[in-house]
C-alpha positions in Angstrom: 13.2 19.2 24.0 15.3 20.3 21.5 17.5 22.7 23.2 17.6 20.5 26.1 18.8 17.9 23.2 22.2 20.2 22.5 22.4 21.3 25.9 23.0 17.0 26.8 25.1 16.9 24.1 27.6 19.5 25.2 28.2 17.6 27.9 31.4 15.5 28.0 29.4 12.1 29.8 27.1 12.3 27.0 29.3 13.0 24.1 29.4 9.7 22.4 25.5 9.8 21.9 25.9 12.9 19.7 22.5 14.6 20.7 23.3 17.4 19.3 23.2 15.9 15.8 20.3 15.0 16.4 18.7 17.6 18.6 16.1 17.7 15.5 15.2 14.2 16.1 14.1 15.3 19.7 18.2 13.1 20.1 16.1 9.7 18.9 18.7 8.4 16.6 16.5 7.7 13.5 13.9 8.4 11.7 11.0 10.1 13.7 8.5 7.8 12.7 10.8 5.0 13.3 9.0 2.4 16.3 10.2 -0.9 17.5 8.7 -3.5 19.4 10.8 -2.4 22.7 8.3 0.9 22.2 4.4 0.9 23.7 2.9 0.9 20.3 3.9 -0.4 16.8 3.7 1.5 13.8 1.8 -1.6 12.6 -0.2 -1.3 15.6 -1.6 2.3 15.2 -2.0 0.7 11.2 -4.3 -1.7 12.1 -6.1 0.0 14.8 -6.7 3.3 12.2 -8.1 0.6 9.8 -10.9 -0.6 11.9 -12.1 2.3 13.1 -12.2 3.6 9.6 -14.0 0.4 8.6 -16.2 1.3 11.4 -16.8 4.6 10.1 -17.5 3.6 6.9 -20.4 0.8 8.0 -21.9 3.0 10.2 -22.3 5.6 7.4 -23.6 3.3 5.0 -25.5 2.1 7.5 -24.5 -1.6 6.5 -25.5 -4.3 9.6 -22.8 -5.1 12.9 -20.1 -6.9 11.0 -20.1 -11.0 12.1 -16.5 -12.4 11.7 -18.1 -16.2 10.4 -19.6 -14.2 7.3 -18.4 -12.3 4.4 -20.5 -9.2 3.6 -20.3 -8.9 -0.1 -21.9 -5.5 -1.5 -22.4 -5.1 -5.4 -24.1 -5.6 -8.2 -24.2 -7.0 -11.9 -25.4 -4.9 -15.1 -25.1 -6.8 -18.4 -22.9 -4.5 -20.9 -23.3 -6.9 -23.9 -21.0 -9.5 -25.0 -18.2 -9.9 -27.4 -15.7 -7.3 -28.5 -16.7 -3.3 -29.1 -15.6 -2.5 -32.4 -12.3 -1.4 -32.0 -11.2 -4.6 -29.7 -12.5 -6.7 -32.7 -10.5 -4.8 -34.7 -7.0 -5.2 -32.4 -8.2 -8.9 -31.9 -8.1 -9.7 -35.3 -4.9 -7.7 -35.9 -3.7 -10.0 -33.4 -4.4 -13.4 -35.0 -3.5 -12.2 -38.6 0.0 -11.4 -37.7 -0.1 -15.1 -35.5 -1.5 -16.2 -38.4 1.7 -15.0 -40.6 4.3 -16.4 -37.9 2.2 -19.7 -37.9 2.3 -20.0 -42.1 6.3 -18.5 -41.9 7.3 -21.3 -39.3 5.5 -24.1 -41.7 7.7 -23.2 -44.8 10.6 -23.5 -43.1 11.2 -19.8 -41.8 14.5 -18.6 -38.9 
């Protein structure tokens, strides 16, 4: 295709479309991966239809049920890590509201 690409373009009737410029583009003026709507398929197209076979793929090997489009299939879970900060967050946190703190009392007497 490419050869045939700067053979075309050599030819005076098919000058102004400049295949031989891009002869490495297989003479599509653009980049390769470039699709429009005029085109059988849209990128977004082969996007979407690559996402639900690879959704597919994926239920099937966790061997999750059919998917039903009037449900939402929510897979997790909860472990309880403890609450409040870990000691160094308590330490940043309370960084935080000393220097707050200072700004607070340096706005009250009057401070820029």
């Amino acid at each position: 295709m490419i050869r045939t690409c700067w053979e075309l373009g050599r030819l005076p009737e098919f000058a102004d479309l400049k295949l031989w410029k891009w002869a490495h583009m297989l003479g599509f003026r653009g980049h390769f991966s470039t699709k429009s709507r005029s085109y059988s398929t849209t990128l977004g197209a082969l996007r979407d239809a690559r996402r639900a076979w690879r959704t597919e793929q994926a239920r099937a090997h966790a061997s999750l049920p059919e998917s039903d489009s009037t449900t939402t299939l929510v897979v997790s879970h909860w472990d309880y890590l403890g609450s409040g900060y870990s000691p160094g967050a308590a330490l940043l946190a309370a960084d935080v509201w000393h220097r707050k703190e200072l700004e607070r009392q340096f706005a009250a007497e009057g401070g820029c």
